[in-house]
MIGU-949241 format. One record per residue: residue number from 0; chain; x, y, z of N, C-alpha, C, O, CB in turn. Coordinates in steps of 0.05 Angstrom, whole numbers. Glycine has a CB too. Layout:
MIBA   nr  kette    n.c1    n.c2    n.c3   ca.c1   ca.c2   ca.c3    c.c1    c.c2    c.c3    o.c1    o.c2    o.c3   cb.c1   cb.c2   cb.c3
MIBA  NUM      A       X       Y       Z       X       Y       Z       X       Y       Z       X       Y       Z       X       Y       Z
...
***
This chain:
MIBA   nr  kette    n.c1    n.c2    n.c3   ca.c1   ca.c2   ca.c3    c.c1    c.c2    c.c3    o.c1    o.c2    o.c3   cb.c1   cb.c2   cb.c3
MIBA    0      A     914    1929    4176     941    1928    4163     961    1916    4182     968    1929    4202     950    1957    4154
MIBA    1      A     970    1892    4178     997    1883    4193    1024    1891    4196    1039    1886    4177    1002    1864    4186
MIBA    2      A    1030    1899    4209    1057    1916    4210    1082    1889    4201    1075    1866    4198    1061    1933    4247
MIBA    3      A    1109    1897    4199    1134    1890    4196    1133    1885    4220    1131    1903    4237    1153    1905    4185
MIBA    4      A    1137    1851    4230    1149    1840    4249    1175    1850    4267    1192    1858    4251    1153    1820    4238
MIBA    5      A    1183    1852    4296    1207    1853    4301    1219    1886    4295    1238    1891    4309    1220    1830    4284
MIBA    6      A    1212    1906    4279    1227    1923    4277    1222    1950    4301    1203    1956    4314    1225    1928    4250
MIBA    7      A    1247    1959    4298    1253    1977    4322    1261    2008    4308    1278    2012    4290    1281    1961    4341
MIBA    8      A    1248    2023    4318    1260    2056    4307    1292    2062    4312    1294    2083    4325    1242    2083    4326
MIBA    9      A    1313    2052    4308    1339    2050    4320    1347    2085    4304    1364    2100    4313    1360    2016    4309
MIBA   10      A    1332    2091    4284    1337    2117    4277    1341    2139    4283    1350    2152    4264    1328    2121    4269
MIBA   11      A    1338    2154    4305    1355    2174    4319    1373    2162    4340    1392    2175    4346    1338    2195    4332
MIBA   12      A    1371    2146    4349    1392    2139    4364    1418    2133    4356    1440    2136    4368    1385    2122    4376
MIBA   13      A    1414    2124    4332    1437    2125    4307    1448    2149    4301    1471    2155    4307    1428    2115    4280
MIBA   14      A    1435    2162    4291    1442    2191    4287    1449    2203    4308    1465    2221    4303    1422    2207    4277
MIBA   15      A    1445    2199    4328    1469    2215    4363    1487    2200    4366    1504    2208    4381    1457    2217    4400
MIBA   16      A    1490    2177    4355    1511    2159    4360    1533    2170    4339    1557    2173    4344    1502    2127    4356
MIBA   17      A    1523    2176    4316    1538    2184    4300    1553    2211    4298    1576    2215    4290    1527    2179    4283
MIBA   18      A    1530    2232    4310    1545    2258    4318    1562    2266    4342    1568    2288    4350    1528    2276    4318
MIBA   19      A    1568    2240    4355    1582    2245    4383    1610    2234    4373    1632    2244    4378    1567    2226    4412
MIBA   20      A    1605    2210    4358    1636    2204    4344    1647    2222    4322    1670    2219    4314    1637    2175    4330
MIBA   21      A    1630    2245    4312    1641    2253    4296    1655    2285    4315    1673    2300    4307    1620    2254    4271
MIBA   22      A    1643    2286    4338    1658    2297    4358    1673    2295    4369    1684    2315    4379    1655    2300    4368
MIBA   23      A    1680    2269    4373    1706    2260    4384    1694    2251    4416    1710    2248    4435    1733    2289    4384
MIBA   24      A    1669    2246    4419    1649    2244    4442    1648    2222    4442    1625    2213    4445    1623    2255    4441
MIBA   25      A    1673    2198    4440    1675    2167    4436    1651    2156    4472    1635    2137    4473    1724    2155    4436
MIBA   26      A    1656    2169    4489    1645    2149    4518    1619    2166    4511    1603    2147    4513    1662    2152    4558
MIBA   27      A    1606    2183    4506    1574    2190    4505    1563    2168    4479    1547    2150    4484    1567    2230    4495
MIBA   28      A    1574    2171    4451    1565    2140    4434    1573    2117    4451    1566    2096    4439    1583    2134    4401
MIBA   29      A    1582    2112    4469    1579    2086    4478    1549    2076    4495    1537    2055    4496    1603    2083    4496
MIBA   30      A    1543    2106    4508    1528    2103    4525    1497    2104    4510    1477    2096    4520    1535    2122    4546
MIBA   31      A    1500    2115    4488    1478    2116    4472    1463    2096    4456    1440    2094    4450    1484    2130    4458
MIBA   32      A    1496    2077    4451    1492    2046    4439    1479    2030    4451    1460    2017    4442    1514    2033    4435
MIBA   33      A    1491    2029    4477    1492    2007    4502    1453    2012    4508    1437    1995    4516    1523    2021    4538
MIBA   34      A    1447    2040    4502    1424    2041    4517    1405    2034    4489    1381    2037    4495    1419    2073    4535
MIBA   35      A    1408    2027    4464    1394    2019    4441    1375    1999    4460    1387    1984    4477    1415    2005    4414
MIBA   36      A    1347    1998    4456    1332    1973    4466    1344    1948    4444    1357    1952    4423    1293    1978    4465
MIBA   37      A    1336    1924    4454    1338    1891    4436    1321    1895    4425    1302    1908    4435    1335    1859    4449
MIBA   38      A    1320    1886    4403    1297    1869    4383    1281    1850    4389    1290    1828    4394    1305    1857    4364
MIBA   39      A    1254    1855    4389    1237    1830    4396    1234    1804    4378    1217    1800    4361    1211    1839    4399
MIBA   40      A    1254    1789    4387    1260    1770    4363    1227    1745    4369    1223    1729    4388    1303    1752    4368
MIBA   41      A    1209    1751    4344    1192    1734    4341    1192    1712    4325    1176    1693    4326    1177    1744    4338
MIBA   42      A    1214    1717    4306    1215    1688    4295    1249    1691    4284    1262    1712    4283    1186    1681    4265
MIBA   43      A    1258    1667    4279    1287    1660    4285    1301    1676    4260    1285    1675    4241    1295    1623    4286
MIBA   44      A    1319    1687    4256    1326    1699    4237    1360    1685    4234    1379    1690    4250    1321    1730    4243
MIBA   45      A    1360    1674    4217    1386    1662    4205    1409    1681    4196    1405    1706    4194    1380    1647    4180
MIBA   46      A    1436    1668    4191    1449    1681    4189    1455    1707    4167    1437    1706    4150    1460    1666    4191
MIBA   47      A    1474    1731    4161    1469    1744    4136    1476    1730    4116    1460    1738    4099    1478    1766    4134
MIBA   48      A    1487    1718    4108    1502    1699    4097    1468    1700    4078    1465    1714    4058    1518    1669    4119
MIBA   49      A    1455    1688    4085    1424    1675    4075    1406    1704    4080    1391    1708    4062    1409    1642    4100
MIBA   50      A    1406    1721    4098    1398    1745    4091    1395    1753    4070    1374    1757    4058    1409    1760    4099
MIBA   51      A    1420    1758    4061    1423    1771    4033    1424    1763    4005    1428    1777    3985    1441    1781    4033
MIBA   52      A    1418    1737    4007    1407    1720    3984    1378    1711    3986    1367    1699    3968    1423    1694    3980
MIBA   53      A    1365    1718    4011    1336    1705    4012    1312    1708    3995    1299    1692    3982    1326    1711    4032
MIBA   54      A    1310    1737    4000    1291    1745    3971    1295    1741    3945    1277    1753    3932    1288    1767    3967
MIBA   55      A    1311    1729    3933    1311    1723    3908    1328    1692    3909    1350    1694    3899    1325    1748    3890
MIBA   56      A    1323    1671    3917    1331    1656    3923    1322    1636    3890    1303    1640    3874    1322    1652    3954
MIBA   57      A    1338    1621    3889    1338    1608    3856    1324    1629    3833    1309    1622    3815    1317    1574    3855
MIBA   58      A    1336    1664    3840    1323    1672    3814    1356    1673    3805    1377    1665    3814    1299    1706    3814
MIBA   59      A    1347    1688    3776    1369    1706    3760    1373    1733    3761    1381    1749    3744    1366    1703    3734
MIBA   60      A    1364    1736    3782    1372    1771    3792    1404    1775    3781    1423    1759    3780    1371    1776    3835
MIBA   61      A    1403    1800    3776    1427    1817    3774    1448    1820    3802    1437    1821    3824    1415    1846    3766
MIBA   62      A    1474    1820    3801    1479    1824    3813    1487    1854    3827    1502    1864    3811    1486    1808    3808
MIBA   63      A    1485    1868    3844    1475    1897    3847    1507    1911    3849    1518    1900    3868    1452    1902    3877
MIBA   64      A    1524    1930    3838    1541    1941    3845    1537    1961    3876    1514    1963    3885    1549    1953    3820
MIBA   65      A    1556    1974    3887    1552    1990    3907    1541    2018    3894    1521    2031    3901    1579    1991    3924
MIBA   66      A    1553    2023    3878    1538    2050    3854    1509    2047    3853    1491    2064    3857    1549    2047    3817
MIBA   67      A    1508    2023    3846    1477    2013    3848    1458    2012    3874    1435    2021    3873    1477    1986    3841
MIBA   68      A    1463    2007    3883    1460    2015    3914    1452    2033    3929    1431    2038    3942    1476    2015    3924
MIBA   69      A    1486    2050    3922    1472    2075    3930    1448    2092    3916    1425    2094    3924    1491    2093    3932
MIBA   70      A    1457    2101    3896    1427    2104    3881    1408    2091    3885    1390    2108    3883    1426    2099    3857
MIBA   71      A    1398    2072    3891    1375    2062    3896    1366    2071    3925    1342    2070    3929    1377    2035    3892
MIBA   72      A    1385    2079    3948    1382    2084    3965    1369    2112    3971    1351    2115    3987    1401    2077    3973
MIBA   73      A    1379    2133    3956    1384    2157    3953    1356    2164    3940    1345    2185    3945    1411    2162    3939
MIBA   74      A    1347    2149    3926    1321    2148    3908    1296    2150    3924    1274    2160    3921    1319    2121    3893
MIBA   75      A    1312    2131    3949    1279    2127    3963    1287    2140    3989    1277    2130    4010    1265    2091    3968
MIBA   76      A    1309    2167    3989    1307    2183    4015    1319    2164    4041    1311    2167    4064    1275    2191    4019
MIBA   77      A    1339    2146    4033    1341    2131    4056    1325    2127    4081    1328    2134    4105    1359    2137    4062
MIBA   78      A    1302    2108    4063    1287    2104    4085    1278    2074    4068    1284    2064    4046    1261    2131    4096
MIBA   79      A    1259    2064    4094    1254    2028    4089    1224    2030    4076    1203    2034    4089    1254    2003    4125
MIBA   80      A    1227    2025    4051    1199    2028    4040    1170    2015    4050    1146    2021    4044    1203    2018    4016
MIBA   81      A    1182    1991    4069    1166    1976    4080    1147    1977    4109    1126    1966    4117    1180    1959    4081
MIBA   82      A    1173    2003    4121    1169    2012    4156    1166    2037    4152    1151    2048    4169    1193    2008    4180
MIBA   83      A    1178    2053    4132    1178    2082    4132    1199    2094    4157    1194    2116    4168    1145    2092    4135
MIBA   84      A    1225    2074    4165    1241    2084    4185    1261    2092    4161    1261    2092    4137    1250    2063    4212
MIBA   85      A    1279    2101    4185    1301    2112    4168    1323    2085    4166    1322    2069    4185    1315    2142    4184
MIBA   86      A    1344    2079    4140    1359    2066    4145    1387    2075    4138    1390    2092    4121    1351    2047    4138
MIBA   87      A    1403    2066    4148    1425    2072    4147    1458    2048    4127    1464    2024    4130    1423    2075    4178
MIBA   88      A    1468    2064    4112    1485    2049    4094    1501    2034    4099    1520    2046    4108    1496    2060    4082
MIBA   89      A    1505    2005    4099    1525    1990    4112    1545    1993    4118    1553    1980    4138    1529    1977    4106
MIBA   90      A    1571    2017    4098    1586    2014    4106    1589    2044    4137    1605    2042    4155    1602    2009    4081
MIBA   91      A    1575    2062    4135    1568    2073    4163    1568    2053    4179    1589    2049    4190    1543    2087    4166
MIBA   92      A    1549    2039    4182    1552    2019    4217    1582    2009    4221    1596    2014    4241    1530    1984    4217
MIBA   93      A    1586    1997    4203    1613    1984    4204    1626    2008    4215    1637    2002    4236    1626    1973    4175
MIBA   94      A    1630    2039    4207    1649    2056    4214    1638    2056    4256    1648    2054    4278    1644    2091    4189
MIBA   95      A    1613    2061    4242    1611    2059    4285    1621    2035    4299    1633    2037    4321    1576    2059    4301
MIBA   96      A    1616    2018    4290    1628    1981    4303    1660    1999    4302    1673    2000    4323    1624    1938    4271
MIBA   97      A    1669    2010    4283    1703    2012    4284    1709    2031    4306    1730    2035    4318    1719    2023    4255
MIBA   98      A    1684    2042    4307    1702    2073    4329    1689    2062    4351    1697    2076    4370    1691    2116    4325
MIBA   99      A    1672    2042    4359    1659    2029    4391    1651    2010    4382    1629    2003    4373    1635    2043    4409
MIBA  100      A    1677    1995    4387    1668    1959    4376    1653    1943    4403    1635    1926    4401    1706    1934    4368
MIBA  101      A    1660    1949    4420    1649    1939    4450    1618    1944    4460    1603    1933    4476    1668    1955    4472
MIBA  102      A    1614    1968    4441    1580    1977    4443    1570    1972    4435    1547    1966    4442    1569    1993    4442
MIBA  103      A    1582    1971    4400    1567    1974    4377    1585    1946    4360    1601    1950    4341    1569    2011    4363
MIBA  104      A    1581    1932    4367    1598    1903    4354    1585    1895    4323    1563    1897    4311    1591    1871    4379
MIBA  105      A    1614    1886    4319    1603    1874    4283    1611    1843    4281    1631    1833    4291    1624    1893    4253
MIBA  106      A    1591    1830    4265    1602    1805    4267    1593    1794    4245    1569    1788    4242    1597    1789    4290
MIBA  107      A    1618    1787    4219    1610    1783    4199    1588    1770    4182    1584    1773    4158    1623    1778    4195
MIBA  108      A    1572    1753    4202    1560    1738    4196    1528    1747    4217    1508    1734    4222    1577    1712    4197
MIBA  109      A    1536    1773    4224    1512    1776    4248    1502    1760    4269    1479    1763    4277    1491    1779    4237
MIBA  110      A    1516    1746    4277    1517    1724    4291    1503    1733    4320    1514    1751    4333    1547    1712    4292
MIBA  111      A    1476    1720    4331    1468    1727    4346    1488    1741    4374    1510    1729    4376    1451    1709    4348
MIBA  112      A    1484    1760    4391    1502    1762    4420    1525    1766    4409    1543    1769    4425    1504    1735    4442
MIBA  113      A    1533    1769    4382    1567    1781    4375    1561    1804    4351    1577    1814    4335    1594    1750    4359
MIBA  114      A    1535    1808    4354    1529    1834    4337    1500    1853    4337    1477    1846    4334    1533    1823    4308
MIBA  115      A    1513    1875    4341    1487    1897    4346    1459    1891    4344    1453    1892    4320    1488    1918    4328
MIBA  116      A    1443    1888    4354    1420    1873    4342    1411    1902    4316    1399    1897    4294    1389    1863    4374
MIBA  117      A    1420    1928    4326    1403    1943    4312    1413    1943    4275    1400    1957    4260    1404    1974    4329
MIBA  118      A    1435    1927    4266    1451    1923    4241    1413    1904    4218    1405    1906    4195    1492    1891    4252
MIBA  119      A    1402    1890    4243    1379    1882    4223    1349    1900    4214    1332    1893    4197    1371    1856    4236
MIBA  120      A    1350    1922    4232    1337    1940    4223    1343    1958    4209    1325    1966    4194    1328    1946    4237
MIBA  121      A    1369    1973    4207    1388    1998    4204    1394    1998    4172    1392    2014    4154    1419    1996    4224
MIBA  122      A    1403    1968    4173    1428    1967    4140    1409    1962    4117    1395    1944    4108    1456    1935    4138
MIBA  123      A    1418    1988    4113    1400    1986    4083    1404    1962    4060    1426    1953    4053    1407    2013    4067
MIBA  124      A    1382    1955    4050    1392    1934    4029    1368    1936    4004    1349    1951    4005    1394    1898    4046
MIBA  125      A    1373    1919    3981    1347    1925    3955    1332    1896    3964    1337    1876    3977    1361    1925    3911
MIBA  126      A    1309    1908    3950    1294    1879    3953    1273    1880    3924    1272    1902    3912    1273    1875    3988
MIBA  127      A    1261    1864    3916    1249    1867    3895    1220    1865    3904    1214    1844    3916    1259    1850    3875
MIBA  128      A    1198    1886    3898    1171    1883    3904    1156    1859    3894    1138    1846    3906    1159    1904    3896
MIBA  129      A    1166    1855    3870    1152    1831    3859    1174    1806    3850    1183    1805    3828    1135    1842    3831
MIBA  130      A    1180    1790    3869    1199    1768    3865    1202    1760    3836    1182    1752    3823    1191    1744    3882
MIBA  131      A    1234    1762    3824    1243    1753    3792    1230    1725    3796    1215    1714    3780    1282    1753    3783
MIBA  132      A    1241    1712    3823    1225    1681    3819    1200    1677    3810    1192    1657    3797    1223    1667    3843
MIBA  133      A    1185    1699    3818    1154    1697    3810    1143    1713    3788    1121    1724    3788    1137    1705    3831
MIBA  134      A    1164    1713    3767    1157    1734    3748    1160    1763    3741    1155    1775    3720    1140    1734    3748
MIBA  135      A    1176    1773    3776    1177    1809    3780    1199    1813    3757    1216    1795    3752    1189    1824    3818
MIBA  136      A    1198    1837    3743    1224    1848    3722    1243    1852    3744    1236    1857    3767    1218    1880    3701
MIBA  137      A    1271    1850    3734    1302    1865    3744    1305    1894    3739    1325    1904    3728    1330    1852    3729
MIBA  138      A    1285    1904    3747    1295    1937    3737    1287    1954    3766    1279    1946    3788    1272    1953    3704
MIBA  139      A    1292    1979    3759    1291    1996    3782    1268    2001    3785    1262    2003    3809    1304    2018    3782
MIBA  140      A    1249    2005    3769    1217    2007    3783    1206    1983    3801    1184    1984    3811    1193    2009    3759
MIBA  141      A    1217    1968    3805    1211    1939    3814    1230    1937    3844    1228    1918    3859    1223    1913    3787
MIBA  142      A    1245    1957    3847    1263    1947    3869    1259    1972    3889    1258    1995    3881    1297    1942    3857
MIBA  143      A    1257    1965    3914    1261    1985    3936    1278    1982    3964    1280    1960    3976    1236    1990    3945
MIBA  144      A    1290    2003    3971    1301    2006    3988    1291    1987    4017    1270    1996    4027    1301    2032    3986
MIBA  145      A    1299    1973    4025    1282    1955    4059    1309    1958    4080    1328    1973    4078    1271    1907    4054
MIBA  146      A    1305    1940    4096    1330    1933    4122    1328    1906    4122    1306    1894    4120    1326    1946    4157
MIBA  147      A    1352    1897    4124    1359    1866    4121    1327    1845    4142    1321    1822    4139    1400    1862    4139
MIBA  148      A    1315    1864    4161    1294    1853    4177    1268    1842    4156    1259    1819    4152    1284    1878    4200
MIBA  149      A    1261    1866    4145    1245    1870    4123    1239    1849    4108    1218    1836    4107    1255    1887    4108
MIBA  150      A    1263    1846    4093    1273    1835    4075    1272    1802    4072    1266    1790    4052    1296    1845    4076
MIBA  151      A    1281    1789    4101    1282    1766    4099    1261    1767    4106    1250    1763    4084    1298    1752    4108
MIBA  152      A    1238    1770    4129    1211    1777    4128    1196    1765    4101    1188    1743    4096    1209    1808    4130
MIBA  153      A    1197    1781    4093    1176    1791    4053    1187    1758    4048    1174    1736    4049    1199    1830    4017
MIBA  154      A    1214    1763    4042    1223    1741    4024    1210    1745    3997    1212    1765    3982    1213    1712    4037
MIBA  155      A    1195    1719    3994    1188    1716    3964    1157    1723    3966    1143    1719    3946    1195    1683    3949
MIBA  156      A    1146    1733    3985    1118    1740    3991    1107    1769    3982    1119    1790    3985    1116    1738    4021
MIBA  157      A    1087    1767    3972    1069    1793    3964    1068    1804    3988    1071    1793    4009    1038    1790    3951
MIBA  158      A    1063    1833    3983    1056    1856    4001    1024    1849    4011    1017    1843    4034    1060    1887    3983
MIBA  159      A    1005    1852    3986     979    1844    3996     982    1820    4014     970    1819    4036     959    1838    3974
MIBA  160      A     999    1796    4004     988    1771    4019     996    1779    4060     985    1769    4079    1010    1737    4001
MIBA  161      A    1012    1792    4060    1027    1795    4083    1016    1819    4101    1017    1821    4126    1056    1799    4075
MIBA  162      A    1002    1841    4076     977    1857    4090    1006    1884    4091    1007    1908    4097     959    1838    4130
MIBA  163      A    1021    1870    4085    1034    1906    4085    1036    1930    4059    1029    1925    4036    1068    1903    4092
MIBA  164      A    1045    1954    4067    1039    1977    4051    1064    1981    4038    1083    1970    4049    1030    2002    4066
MIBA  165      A    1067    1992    4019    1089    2013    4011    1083    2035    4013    1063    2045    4005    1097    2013    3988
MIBA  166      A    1102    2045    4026    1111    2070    4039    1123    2096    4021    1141    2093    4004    1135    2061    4057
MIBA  167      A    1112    2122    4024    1126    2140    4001    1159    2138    3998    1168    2130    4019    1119    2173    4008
MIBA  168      A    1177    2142    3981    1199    2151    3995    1205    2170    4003    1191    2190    4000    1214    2149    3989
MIBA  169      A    1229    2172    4017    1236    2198    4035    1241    2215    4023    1237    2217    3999    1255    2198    4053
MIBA  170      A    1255    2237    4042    1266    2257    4025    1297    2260    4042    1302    2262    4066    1245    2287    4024
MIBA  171      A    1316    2259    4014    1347    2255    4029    1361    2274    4034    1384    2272    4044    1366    2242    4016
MIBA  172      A    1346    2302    4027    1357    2322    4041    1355    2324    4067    1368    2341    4081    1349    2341    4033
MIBA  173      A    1336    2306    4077    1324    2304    4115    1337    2292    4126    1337    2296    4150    1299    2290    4126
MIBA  174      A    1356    2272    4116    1364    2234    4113    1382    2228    4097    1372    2222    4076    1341    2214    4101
MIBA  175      A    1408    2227    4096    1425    2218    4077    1433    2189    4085    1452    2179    4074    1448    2238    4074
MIBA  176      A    1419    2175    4105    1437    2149    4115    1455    2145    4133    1460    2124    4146    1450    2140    4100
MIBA  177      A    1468    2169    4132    1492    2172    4146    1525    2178    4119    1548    2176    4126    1493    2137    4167
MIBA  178      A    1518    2182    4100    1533    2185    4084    1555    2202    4089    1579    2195    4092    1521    2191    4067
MIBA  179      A    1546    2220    4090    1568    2249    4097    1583    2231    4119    1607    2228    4119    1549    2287    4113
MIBA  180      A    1569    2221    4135    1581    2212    4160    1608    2196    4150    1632    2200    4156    1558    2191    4177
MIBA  181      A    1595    2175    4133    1618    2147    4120    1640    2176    4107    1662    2182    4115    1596    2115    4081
MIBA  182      A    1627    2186    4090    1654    2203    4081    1683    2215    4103    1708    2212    4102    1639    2232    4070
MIBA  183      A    1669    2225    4114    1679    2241    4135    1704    2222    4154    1728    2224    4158    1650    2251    4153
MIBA  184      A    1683    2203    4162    1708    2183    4175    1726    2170    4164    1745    2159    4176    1701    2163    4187
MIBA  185      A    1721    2170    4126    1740    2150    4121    1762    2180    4111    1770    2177    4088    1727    2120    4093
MIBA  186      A    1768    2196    4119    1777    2225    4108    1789    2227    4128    1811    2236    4123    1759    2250    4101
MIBA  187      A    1785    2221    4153    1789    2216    4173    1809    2205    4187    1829    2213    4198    1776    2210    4176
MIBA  188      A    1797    2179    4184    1823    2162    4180    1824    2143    4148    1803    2134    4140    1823    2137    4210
MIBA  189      A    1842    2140    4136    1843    2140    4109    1856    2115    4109    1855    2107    4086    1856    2163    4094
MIBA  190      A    1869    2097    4125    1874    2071    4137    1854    2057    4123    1859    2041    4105    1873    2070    4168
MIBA  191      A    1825    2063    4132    1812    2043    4124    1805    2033    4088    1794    2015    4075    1789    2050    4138
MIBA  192      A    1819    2053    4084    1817    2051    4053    1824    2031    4043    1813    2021    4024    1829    2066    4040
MIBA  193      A    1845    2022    4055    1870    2004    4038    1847    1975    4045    1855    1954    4036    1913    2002    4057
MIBA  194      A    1818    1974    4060    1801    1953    4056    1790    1960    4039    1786    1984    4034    1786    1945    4073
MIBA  195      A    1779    1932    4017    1772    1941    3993    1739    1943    3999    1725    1956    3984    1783    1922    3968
MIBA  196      A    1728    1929    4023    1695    1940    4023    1696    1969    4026    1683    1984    4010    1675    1927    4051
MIBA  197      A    1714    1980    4049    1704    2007    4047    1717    2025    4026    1711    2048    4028    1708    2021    4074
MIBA  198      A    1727    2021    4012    1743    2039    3989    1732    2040    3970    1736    2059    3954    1767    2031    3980
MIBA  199      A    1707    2013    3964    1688    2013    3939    1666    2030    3951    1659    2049    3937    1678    1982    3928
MIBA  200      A    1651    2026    3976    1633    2042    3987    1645    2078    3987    1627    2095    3985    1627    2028    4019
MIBA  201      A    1664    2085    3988    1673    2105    3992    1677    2116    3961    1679    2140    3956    1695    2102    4010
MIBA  202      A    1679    2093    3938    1684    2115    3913    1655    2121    3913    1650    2145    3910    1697    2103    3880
MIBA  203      A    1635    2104    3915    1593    2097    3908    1589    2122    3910    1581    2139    3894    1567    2077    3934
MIBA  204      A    1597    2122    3941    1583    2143    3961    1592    2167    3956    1572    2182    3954    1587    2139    3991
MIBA  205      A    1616    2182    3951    1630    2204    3940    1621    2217    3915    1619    2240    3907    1654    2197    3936
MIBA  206      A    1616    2192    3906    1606    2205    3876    1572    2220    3879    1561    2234    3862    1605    2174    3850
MIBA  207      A    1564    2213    3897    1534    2217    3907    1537    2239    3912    1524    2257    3902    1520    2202    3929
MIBA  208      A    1556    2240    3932    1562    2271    3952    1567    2292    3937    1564    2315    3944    1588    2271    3972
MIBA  209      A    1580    2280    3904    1595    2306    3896    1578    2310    3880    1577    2333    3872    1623    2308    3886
MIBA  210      A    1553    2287    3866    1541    2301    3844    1521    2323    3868    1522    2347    3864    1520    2276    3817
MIBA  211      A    1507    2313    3889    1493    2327    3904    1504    2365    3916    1489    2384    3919    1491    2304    3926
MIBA  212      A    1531    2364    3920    1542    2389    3923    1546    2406    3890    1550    2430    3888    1571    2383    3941
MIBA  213      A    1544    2389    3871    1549    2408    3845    1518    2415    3835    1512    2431    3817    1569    2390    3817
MIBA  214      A    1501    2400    3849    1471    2413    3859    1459    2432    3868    1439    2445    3865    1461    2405    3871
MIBA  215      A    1480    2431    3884    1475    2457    3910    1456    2440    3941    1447    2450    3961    1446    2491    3892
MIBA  216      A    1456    2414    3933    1449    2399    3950    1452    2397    3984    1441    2378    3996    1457    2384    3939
***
């Protein structure tokens, strides 16, 4: 079985990164960031820009709301169906780039050396198991949770042809992504609201939180 090229367990180190800022422990997440290993970059990975259109490249895919998203995320235990790591919700990283931009840098376009290398393993994104280009349906049995690494990886390629597995999904009571986290900071500071990425991620994600607490979740 061939593993997923390039990927890195950045998954607890994320998670201490994240409970030190939620402490107010801003210079221990620095030191936690700074000590993230690089990515073994084996083959060239383009900008996100093309990331996030790669796998379905001249189909008629749907276009995915953040509601959509999260649910789909939440489905598969926030984890990468492909690696079985944990991943984490985009707009979380962004909140760590905001509270240790110098450690943990963001760069809109992921631009090599001006952004975290760990944003291509971490950020959760959908991908479709069986490419719409090649016939796969647009529905939710067809789509799983990966990391932008994954993702451009697969591309428009079968699992068999590439020798990789699908992975159970998780369980999100173990693993929320970092959700609570995104909540928490944008409650936090509430500034960031008035951006409309994080204010749409923040209604997605809230609504998750609250059907999950009227759960007992």
């Amino acid at each position: 079985m061939d593993e997923v090229n390039d990927t890195v367990d950045y998954g607890p180190a994320i998670s201490r990164v994240a409970t030190e800022i939620e402490l107010g422990n801003l210079d221990e997440a620095k030191a936690i960031a700074e000590s993230m290993p690089a990515r073994i970059k084996k083959k060239k990975i383009k900008n996100a820009e093309y990331t996030r259109n790669s796998a379905e490249k001249n189909s008629k895919a749907r276009k995915y709301t953040y509601q959509d998203l999260i649910e789909l995320f939440k489905r598969d235990g926030f984890i990468d169906r492909y690696t079985g790591l944990r991943l984490v919700i985009p707009p979380s990283l962004r909140m760590i780039s905001r509270a240790i931009p110098d450690a943990f840098p963001f760069h809109s376009n992921w631009a090599e050396g001006k952004c975290h290398d760990s944003y291509w393993d971490l950020s959760a994104t959908a991908d479709h198991l069986r490419p719409v280009a090649a016939g796969g349906c647009d529905d939710d049995e067809n789509l799983v949770s990966t990391s932008m690494a994954a993702n451009i990886q697969k591309n428009s390629i079968s699992l068999d042809s590439l020798g990789w597995k699908l992975y159970s999904a998780g369980d999100d009571d173990n693993w929320d992504g970092l959700s609570r986290f995104f909540i928490a900071q944008c409650e936090l500071h509430p500034e960031v609201l008035e951006v409309q990425y994080f204010s749409q991620w923040y209604r997605a994600v809230s609504k998750m939180v609250d059907i999950q607490r009227e759960n007992g979740s």
